[in-house]
C-alpha positions in Angstrom: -21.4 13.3 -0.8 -23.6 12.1 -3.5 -26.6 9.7 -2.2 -29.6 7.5 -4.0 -32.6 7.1 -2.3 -33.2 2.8 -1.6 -36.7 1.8 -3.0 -36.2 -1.5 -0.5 -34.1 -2.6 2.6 -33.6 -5.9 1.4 -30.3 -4.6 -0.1 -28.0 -3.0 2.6 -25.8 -0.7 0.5 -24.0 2.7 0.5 -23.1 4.9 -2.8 -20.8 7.5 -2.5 -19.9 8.4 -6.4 -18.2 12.0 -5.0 -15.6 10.0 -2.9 -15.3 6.7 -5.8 -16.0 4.9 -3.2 -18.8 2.0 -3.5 -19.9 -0.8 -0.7 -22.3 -3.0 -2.7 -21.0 -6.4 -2.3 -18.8 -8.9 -0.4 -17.9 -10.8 -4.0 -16.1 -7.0 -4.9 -14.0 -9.0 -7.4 -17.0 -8.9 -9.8 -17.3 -5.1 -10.2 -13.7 -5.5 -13.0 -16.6 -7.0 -15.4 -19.9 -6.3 -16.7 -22.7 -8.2 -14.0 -26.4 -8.3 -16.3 -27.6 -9.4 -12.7 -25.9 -7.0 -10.4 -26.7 -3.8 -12.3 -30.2 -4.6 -12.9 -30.4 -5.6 -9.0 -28.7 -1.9 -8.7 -31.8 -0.2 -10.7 -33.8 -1.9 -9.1 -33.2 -1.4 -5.7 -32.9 2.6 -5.8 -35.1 4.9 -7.4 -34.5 8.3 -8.7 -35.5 11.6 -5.9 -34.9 15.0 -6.9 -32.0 16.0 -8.4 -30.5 12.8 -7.6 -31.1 10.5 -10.6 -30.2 7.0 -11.1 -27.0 8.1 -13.6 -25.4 8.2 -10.0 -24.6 4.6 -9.7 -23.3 3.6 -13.1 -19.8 4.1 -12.2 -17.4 5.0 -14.1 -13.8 3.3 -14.8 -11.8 5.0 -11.9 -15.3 3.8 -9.6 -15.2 0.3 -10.7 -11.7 -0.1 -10.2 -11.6 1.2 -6.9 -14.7 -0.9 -5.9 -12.5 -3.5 -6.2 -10.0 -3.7 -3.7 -8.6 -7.4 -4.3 -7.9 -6.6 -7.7 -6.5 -2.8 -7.1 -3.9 -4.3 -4.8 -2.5 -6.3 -7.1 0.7 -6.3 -9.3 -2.3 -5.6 -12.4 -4.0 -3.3 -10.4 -0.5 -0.9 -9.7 -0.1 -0.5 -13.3 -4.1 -0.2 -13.8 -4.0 2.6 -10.9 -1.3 4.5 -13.4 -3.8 4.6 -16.0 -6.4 5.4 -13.8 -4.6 8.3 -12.4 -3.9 9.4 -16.2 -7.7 9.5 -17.2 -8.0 11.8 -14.2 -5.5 14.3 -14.9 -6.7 14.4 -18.4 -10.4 15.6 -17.2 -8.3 19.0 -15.5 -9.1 22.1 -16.4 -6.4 25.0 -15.5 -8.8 28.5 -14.8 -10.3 30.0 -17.3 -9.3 33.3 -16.4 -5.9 32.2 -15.1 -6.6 33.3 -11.7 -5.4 30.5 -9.3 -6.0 32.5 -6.2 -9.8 34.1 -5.2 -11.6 35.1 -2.0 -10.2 33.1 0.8 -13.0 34.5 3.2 -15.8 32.8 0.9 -13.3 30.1 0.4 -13.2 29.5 4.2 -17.2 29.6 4.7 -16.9 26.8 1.2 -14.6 24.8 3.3 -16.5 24.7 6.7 -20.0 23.8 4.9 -21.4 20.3 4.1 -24.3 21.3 2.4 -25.4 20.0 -1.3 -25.9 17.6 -4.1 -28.4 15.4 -1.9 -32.0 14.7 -3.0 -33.5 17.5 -1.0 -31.6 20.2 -2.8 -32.2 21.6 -6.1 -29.8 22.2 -9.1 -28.8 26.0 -7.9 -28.2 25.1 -4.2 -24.6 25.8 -3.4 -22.6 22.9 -2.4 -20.1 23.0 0.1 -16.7 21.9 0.4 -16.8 19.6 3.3 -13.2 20.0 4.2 -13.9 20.1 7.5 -14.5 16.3 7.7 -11.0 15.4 6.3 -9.0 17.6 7.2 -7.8 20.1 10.3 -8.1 24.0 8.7 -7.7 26.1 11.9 -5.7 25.6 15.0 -8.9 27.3 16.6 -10.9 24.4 15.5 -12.0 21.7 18.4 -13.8 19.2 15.6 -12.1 17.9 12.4 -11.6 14.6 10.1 -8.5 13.3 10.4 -8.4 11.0 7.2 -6.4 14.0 5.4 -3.4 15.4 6.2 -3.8 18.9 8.6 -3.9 22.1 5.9 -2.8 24.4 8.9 0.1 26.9 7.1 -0.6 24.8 4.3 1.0 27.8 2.0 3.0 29.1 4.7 4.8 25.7 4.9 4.9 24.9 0.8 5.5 28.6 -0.4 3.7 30.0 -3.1 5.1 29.3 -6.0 3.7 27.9 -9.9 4.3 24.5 -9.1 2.4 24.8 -5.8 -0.7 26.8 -7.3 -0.8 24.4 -9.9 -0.5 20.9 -7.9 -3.0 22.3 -5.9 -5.4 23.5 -7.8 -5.1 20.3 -9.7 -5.3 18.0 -6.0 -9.0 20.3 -5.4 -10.5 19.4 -9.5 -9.7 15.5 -9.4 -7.2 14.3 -6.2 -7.7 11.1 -7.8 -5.2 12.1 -11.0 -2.7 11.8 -8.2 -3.9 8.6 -6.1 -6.5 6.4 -8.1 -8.4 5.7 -5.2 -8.3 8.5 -2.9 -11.3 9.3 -0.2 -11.3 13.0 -1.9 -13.6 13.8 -3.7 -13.9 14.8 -7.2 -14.9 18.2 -7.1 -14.9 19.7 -10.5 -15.5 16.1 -12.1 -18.8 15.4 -10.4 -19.8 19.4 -10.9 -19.8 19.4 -7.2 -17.8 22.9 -7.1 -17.7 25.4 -9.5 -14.0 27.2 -11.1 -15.2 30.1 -8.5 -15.6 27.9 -5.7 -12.4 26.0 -6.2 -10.7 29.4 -6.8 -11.6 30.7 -3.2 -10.9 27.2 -2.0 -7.2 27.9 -3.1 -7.1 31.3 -1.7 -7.6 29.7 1.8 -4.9 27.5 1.3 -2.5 30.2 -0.7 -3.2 33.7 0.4 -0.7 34.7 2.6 -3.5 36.6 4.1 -5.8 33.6 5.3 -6.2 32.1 8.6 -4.8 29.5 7.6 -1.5 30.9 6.9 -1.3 32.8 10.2 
């Protein structure tokens, strides 16, 4: 969700800091320590647009491990994912007001948009969810991603109880406190969605009244 603008095409590469994902390199083994070269090959081959500065590719510890496949599939890398998935679930923050559930109407319009974060935008444009592109919402839908599970009945199927509201909410702020390297983003890390937002995000998903639950 989150781009750079390339200064040069020399470099073919792809930064995604909303999903953790980052395809920089074929020697991805390398991104477990610091790289003098490789970062300053980084600054130098994007340039700062917009709102999109260059803070976006200095990743952070749950980026650089997840950059690194070799190392994140192995017998280190299961127990580093634990501690990965800790740091994650520490950044959390329940509501404020201790409303779980909001509007699931503006919730649904959050879901089916795309829009925000890029260059083009400004600080105040709304971002969107982009659920659409993972995940099946509506039966009445004829294009969705596939790459997450269907939410169809999603509450209808789970119930609505604490734990659900809570693992939810908590799966929409930072997935990746519950899979270090899942393609979800990080919603509330990255400032990508406001509490509001994720509020009406959860009351397409929990209100017995949504669509979805139909």
């Amino acid at each position: 969700m989150k781009t750079l603008m390339m200064t040069s095409t020399k470099h073919l590469f792809l930064v995604f800091l909303g999903c953790g994902a980052l395809a920089i390199s074929a020697n991805v083994s390398a991104q477990q320590k610091a790289d003098p070269q490789f970062e300053k090959m980084m600054k130098n081959s994007f340039r700062a647009e917009g709102i999109a500065g260059l803070d976006r590719i200095d990743q952070d510890a749950t980026q650089k491990f997840c950059s690194d496949p070799i190392f994140a599939s192995s017998k280190a890398g299961a127990a580093k994912a634990i501690e990965i998935q800790k740091i994650n679930m520490a950044t959390i923050k329940q509501p404020t007001d201790g409303k779980y559930v909001g509007d699931w109407k503006s919730g649904e319009a959050i879901a089916q948009s795309g829009r925000g974060a890029t260059w083009t935008d400004t600080a105040t444009t709304p971002i969107g969810g982009g659920c659409y592109n993972c995940h099946e919402i509506d039966k009445k839908e004829i294009s969705y991603g596939n790459i997450g599970p269907s939410l169809w009945n999603y509450g209808k199927n789970r119930g609505y109880s604490q734990e659900v509201m809570t693992y939810t909410w908590n799966r929409i702020n930072n997935s990746k406190a519950y899979n270090a390297c899942s393609n979800m983003p990080r919603f509330a890390h990255f400032k990508l969605l406001n509490e509001k937002q994720i509020q009406d995000l959860m009351a397409l998903l929990l209100d017995p009244q949504s669509p979805v639950n139909q």
